[in-house]
N, C-alpha and C positions, 0 to 999 in steps of 0.2 A: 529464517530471518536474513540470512547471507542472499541469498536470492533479489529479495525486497532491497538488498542493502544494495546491490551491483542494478538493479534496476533504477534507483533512484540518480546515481550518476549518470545513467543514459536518458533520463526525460521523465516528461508526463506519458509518451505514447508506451512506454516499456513498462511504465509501472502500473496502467491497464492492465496490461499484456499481462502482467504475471498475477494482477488479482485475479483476471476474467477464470484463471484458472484453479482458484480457490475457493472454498464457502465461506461464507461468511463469519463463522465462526472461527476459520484459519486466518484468515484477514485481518480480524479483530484481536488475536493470542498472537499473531507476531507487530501487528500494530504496540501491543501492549509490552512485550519483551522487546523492541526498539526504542521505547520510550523509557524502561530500565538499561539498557546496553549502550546506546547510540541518541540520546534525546536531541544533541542537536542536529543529527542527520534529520530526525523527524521535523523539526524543526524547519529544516530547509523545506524538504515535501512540503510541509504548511504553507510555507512561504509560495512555494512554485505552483501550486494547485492546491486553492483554495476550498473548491470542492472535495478534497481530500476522504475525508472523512464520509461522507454521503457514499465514496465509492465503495463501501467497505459493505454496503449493502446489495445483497444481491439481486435487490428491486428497483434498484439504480444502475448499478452494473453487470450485468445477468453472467450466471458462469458458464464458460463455455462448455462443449462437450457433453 
């Protein structure tokens, strides 16, 4: 989640960056513990990128590696 968390203050291109590297399943459990810890950082993500959410999918965002 710390990760997601430090990515979100550097951008949309950073918070790719650090899904592309996840399953969607890890995407989705710390989506979900952000939303307990941190809601209104999430919040802001919502705000900043809309498509947010769709990223979280790795048919939308394929993971790298």
């Amino acid at each position: 989640m710390e990760t997601l968390r430090s990515g979100i203050a550097q951008g949309v291109d950073a918070i790719k960056t650090i899904l592309k590297r996840w399953t969607t399943d890890l995407r989705w459990e710390t989506v979900l513990e952000l939303e307990e810890l941190a809601a209104s950082e999430l919040r802001q993500v919502e705000a900043a990128v809309p498509e947010f959410y769709a990223l979280l999918s790795e048919s939308v965002l394929p993971m790298e590696g």
